[in-house]
C-alpha positions in Angstrom: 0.0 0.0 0.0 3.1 2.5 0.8 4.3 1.4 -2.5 1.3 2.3 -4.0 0.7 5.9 -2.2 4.3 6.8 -3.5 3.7 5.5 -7.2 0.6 7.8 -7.5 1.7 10.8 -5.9 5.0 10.6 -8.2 3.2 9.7 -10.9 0.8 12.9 -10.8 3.5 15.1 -9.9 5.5 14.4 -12.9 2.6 14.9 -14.9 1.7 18.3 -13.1 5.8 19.5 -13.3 5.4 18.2 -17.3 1.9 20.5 -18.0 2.9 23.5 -16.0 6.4 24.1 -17.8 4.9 23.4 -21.2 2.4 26.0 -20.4 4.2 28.4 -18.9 5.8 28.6 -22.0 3.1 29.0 -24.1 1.4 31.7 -21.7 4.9 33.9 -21.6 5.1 33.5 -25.6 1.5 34.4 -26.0 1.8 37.3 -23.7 4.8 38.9 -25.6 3.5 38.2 -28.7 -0.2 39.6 -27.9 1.2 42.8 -25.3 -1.2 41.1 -22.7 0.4 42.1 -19.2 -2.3 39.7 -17.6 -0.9 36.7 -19.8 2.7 37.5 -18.5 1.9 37.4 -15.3 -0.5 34.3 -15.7 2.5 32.8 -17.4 4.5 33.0 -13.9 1.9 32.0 -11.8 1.8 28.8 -13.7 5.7 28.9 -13.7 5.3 28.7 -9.8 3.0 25.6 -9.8 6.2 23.8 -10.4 8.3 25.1 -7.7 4.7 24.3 -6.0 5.2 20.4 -7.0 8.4 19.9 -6.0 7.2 20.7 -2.4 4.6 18.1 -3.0 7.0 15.3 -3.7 10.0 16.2 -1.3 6.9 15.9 1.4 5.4 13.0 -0.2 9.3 11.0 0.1 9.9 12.0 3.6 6.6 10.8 4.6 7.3 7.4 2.8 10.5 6.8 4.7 10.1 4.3 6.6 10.9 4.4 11.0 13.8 4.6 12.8 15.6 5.3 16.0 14.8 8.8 16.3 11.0 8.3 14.5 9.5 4.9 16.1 6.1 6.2 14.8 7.1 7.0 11.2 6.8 10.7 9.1 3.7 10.5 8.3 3.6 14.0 9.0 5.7 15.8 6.7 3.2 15.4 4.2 1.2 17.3 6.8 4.1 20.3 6.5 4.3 19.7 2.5 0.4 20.7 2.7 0.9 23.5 4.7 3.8 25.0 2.9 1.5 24.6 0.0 -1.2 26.3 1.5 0.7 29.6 2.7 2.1 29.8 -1.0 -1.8 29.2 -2.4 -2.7 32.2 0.6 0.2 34.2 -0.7 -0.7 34.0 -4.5 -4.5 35.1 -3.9 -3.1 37.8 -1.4 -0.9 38.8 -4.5 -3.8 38.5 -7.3 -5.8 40.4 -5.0 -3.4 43.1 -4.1 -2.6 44.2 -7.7 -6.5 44.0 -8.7 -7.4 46.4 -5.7 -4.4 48.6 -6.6 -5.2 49.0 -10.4 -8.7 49.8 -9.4 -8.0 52.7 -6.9 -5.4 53.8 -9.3 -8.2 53.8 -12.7 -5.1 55.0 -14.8 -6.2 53.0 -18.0 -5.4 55.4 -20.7 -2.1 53.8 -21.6 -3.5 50.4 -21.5 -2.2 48.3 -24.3 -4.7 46.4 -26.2 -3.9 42.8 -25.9 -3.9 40.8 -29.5 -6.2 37.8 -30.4 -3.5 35.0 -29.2 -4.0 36.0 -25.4 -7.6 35.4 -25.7 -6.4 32.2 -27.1 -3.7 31.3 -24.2 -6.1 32.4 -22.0 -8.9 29.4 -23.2 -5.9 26.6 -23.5 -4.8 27.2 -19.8 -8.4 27.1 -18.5 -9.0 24.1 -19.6 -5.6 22.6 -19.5 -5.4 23.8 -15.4 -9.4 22.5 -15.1 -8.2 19.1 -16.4 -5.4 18.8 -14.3 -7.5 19.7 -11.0 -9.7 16.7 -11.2 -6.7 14.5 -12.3 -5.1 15.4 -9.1 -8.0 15.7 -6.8 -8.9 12.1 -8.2 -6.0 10.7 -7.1 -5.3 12.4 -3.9 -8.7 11.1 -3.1 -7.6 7.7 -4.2 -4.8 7.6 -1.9 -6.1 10.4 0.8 -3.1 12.7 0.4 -3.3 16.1 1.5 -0.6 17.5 0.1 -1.4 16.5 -3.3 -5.1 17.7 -2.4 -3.1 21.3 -1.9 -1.7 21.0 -5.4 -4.9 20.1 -6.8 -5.8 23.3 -5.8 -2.9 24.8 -6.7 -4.0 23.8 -10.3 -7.8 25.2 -10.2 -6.4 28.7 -8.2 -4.3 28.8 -11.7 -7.7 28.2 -13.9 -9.3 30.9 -11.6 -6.6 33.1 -12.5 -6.6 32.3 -16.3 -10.4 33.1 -16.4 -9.7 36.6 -15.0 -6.8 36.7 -17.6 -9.3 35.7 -20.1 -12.1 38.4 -18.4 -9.5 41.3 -18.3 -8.3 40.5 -22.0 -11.7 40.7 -23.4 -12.8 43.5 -21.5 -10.0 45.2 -22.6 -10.3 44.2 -26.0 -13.7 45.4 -25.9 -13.2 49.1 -24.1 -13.7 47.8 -20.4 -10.2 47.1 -18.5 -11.4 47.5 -15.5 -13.2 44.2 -15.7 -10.1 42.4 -15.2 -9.4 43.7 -11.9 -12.5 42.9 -10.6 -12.6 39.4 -11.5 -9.2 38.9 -9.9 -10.8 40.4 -6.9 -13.1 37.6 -7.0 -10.8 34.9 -7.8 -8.6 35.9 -4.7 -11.7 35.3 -2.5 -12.1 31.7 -4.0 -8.1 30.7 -3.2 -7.9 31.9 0.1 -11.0 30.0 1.3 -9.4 26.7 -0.7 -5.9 28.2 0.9 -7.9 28.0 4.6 -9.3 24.6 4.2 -5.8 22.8 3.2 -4.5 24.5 6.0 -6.7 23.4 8.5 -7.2 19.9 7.3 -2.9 19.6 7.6 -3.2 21.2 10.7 -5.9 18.7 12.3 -3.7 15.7 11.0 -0.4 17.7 13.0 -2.3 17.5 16.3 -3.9 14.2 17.0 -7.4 15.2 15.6 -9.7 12.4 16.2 -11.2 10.3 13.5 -14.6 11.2 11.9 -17.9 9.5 14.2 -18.7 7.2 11.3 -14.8 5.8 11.0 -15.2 5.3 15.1 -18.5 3.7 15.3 -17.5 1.6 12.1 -14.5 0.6 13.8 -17.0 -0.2 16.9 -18.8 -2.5 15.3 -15.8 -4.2 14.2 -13.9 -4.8 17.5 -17.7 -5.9 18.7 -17.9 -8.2 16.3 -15.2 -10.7 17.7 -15.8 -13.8 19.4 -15.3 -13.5 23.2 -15.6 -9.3 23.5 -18.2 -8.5 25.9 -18.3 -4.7 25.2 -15.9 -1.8 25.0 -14.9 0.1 27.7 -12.5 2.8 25.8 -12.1 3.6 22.1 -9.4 6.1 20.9 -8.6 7.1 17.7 -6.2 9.6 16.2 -5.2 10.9 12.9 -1.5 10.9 12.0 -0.7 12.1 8.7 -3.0 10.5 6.3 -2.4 7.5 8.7 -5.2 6.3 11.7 -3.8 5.1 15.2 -6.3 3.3 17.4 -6.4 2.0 21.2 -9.2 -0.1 22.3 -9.8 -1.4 25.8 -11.9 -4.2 25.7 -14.3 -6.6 28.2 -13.5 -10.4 28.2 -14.7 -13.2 30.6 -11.8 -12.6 33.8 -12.2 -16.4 34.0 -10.9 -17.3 30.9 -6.3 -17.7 30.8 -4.1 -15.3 29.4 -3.6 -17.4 26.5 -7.4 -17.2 25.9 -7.7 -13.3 26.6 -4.5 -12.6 24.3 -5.9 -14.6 21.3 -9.2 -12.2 21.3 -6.8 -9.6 21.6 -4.9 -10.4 18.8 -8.3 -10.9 16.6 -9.7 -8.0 17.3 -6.4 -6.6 16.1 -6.2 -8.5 13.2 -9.7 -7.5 12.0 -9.2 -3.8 12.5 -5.9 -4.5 10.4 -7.8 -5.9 7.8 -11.0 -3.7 7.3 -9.3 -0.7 7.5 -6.4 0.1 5.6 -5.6 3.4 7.1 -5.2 2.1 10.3 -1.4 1.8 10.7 -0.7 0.8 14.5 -3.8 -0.5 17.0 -3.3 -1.4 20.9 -5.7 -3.8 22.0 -6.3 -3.9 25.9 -8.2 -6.2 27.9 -9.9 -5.8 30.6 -12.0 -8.8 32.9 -15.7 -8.4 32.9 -18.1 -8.5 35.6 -18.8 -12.4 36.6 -21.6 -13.6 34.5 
């Protein structure tokens, strides 16, 4: 399964590194060829999506290494700090895209305003689409293998198509005798990354600290442990998130009258099951404790 989680993550990376340069490219080619100011700086945002994925897959191979001395518990969690580095650059690009739309407006100085050419419109379409595409193909799979750092890229990727559609807004409007249009859909579009920006954030952050599992995860996981031959109920059940990982400790009831050897084999099912049905569950600690006498 680690195996797994690494191949898709690099897999998507290098797709995401591949698309971003090629259209960077394009965008900065378009722009210089078109005078479109908005394409050129399109071109960069784009051009920082790959600095963006290297972030992803330096977190994504930390995470994957395997314990040591110094980590008994694995590093999970540095695809935890991947997200959140991911998320403060996100924060920091719709702060940007925000910043210049706000400035340009207060300003209103238009009159010099170059009017862009036919390719930008064109550039503009391409990387909509092209940044659209590549959003579900990484949400997809960072569903697929619950990776929140690659989540935080997919987002990456859709703040970029946000940004491209105010490009494509502020081009048209320009074209057609309105620049100011373009700054007020990037006002827009900054309101639409910071709020994805906040919800990476948070969701890394609730994996850093020990957040519990979600009620239907716990009472699934219920069922399971009561499930087992021999356990006569649950007195404790305690789950935490770690990483995209799920630790859980379980003190169960047994007949006191039964041996140790008895007691520790429904331990080590109820263990085993847990194991089994749910593959995010990396360690478990099974407890037992001797029922009331029957």
């Amino acid at each position: 399964m680690e195996n797994n989680f690494k191949h898709v993550a690099m897999k998507v990376s290098v797709v995401s590194i591949v698309v971003n340069v090629a259209l960077s490219l394009f965008k900065l080619l378009a722009g210089i060829v078109a005078h479109s100011g908005a394409m050129i700086s399109d071109a960069i945002h784009s051009a920082s999506d790959v600095f963006s994925t290297f972030v992803v897959m330096v977190g994504i191979k930390m995470s994957g290494k395997k314990s040591d001395k110094e980590h008994p518990y694995g590093h999970e969690r540095m695809e935890c700090v991947a997200a959140i580095v991911l998320a403060t650059i996100l924060a920091m690009t719709g702060l940007g895209i925000g910043y210049s739309a706000v400035k340009n407006v207060i300003e209103g100085d238009y009159k010099h305003l170059a009017v862009p050419g036919i390719l930008a419109l064109v550039a503009a379409v391409v990387s909509i689409l092209s940044k659209e595409a590549m959003f579900w193909y990484t949400r997809i799979n960072a569903k697929k293998i619950d990776s929140g750092a690659l989540m935080a890229d997919a987002w990456h990727h859709r703040s970029d198509a946000l940004s491209s559609i105010g490009a494509l807004i502020g081009i048209a409007g320009a074209r057609m005798g309105f620049p100011v249009a373009d700054s007020i859909a990037s006002l827009v579009i900054c309101l639409f990354i910071e709020k994805a920006s906040y919800d990476i954030f948070k969701d890394a952050i609730d994996k850093m600290v020990d957040k519990a599992c979600d009620e239907n995860t716990e009472e699934s996981i219920e069922k399971c442990v009561l499930s087992e031959e021999g356990v006569l109920g649950i007195d404790l059940l305690r789950t935490r998130t770690f990483g995209n990982k799920i630790y859980v400790d379980v003190e169960i009831r047994a007949n006191g009258d039964k041996t140790l050897w008895e007691t520790h084999a429904i331990a080590e099912n109820v263990h085993n099951s847990i194991e089994q049905k749910f593959p995010k569950v990396k360690h478990i600690m099974v407890h037992v404790n001797p029922a009331n006498n029957l």
